[in-house]
N, C-alpha and C positions, 0 to 999 in steps of 0.2 A: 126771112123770118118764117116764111108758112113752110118751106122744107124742116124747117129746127122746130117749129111746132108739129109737125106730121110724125116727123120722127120720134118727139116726144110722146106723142100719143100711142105708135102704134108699141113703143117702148115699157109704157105703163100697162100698156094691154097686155103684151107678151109676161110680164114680170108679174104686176102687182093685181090685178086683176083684169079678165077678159069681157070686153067690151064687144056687144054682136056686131053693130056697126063696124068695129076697126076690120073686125074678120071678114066680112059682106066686102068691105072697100078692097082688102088685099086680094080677097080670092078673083076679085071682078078685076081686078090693074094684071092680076098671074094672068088670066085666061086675056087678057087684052093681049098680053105681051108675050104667048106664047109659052111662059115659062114657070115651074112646079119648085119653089122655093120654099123649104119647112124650114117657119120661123120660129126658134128654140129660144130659150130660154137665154141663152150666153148671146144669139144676136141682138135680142131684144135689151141684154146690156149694153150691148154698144151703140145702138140706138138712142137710149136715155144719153149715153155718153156723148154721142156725137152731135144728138141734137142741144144740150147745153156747152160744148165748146160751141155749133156757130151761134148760138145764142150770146157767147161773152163774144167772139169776134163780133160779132156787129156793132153789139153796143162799142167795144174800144175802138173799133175802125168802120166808122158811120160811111154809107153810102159802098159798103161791099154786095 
């Protein structure tokens, strides 16, 4: 559930409006992780996307 919320967040941020925190967290996880990912517009769809599919998988299939 806190992945499908993360996702959802950093989702809303990319699309519907940009939240400094989300951007503070991403650029601090890139440089943790060694890597320079430009998060667009069309990922940040699939993000919204992906964080409410496992949002419905969970609820239908408890204990994933």
């Amino acid at each position: 559930m806190v992945i499908a919320l993360a996702l959802i967040v950093v989702g809303l941020s990319v699309t519907v409006f940009p939240l400094d925190f989300v951007n503070a967290a991403l650029d601090l996880v890139q440089s943790y992780l060694g890597t320079n990912i430009e998060v667009t517009t069309q990922i940040g769809w699939l993000f919204l996307f992906a964080g409410d599919a496992l949002l419905v998988a969970g609820s239908l299939l408890p204990g994933i």
